[in-house]
N, C-alpha and C positions, 0 to 999 in steps of 0.2 A: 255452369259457364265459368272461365278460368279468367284470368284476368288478360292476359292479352285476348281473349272473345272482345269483353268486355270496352276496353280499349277502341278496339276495331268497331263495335258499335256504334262507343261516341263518337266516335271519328266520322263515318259515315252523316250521322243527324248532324254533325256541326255542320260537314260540309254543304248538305241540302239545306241548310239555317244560312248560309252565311256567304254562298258561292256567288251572290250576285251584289252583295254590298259595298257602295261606293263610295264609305268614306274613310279608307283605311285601317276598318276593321275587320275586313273581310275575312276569307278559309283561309287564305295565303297566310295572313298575318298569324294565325292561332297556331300553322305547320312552323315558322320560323319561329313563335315562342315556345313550342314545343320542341325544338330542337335544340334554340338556346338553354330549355330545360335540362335537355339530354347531356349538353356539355358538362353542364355546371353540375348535375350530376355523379357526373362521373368522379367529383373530385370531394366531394359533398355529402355527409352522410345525411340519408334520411328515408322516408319510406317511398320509394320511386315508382309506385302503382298509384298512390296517393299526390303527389307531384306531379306527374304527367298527366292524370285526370283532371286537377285544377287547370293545369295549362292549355287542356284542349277546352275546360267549358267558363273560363275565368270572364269571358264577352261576350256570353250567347244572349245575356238578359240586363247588358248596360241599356244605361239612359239611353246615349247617341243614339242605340238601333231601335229604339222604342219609344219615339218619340217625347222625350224626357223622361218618360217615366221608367223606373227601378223594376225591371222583370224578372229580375233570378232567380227567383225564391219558385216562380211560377215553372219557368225554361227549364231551368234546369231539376227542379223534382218530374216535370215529363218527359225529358229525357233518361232520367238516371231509372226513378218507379220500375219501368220494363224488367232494369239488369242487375238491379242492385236491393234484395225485398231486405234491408235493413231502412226502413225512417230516421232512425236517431243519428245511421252514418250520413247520409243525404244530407239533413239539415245543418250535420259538420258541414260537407262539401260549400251549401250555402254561405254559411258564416264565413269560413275561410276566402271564399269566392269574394266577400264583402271588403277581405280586409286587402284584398288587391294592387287594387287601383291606386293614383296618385293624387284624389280630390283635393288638388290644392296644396296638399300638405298637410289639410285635416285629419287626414287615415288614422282612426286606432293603430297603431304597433302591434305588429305579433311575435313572438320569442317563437314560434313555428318554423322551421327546418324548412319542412314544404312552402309553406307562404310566403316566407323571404325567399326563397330561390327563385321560384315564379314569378314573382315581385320583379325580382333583378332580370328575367328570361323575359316578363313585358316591357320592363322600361326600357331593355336592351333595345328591343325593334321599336321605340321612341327617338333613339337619338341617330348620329352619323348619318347617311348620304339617304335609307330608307327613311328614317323618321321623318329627316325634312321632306321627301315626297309626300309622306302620311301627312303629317302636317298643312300642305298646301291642299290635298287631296281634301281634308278636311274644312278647312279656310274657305274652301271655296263650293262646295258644297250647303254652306252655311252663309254662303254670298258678302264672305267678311274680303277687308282690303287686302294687299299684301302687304301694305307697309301706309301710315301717315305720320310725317316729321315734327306735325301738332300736337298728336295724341299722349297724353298726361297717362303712363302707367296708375294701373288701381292696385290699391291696397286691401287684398282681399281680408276680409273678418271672419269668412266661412265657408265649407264646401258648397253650399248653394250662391254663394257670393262668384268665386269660382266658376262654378259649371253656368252661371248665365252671362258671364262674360262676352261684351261683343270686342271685345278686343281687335285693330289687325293681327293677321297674321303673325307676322315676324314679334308679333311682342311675346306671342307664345315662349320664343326662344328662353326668353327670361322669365315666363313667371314659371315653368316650367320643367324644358330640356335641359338647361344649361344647369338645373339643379341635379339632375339625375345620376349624376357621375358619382356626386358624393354622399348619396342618398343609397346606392348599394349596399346590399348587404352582406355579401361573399365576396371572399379572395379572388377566386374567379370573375365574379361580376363587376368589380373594381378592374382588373385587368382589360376582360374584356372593353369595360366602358371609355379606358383613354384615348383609344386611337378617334372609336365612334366621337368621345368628345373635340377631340380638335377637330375634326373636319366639320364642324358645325362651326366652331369660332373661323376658320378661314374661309369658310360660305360664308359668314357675314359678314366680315371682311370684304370681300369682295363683292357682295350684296351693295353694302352700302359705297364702295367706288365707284361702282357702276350707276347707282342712282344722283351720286353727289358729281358725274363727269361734266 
């Protein structure tokens, strides 16, 4: 099996994994950072079989879709076992798959080519005009407010500090999005991320005139 097979397979089980999920981590979102991938790619040296595999299976086995609990290790060895009879690569995929995410800010670092790019190709569909929909899509999913004028921002200590957060909504903006712009890792992902960031600061903007009219 070649590797676009390959490809084409995970693609398929993600999308049967993930086509009905409603809280903005859906098929859609893994197609758009996989394309964010594609971009960055392009300008980006690194191994791009290996890259776009993280990006399709980087959220098959988050907490969110597994009721808190950390499924990767599980998800994605039953996915990949079928197409790929190497273990020792799979349990890379794993690791890398771990150093992903934004927990807070806690994340390991990776000096990885692939993992910062995909990095930069998920935080991408995080911010601008989609992410805030993801965001709310999320918020409210979890039955959190959209906004309270009382609520004292927390200081998180820890990725599990973090991830149990009942925060509203809109506070996300800050403990979060509005960091992601200069948390990039690529020239391109920088680029891309400016426009996405301002239209977040003028949603808020305008966010809050509208609540304070």
């Amino acid at each position: 099996m070649n590797q676009k097979e390959i490809l084409n397979k995970i693609k398929a089980s993600v999308f049967n994994l993930l086509k009905n999920e409603g809280t903005g981590h859906d098929y859609f979102h893994i197609e758009r950072v996989v394309n964010n991938t594609k971009k960055i790619i392009s300008h980006e040296k690194c191994d791009q079989f290996h890259a776009i595999l993280l990006a399709y299976l980087h959220d098959v086995g988050d907490y969110k879709l597994h009721n808190g609990i950390d499924m990767t290790q599980d998800v994605v060895f039953e996915i990949l076992s079928p197409l790929i009879q190497d273990d020792k690569y799979i349990q890379q995929v794993i690791e890398d798959i771990h150093l992903i995410g934004y927990k807070g800010g806690f994340n390991q670092k990776s000096d990885k080519n692939e993992v910062q790019i995909v990095q930069d190709a998920d935080r991408l569909d995080a911010i601008g005009a989609i992410g805030i929909a993801r965001t709310f899509a999320y918020g409210g999913r979890k039955e959190r407010l959209l906004y309270d004028p009382n609520f004292k921002p927390e200081n998180f200590k820890s990725a599990e500090d973090y991830k149990n957060s009942k925060a509203p909504t809109i506070q996300h903006f800050y403990d979060k999005l509005l960091k992601l712009k200069d948390l990039m890792n690529t020239k391109t992902g920088k680029e891309m991320a400016d426009e996405r960031h301002h239209f977040m600061e003028v949603y808020l903007e305008q966010f809050y005139n509208e609540w304070n009219a």
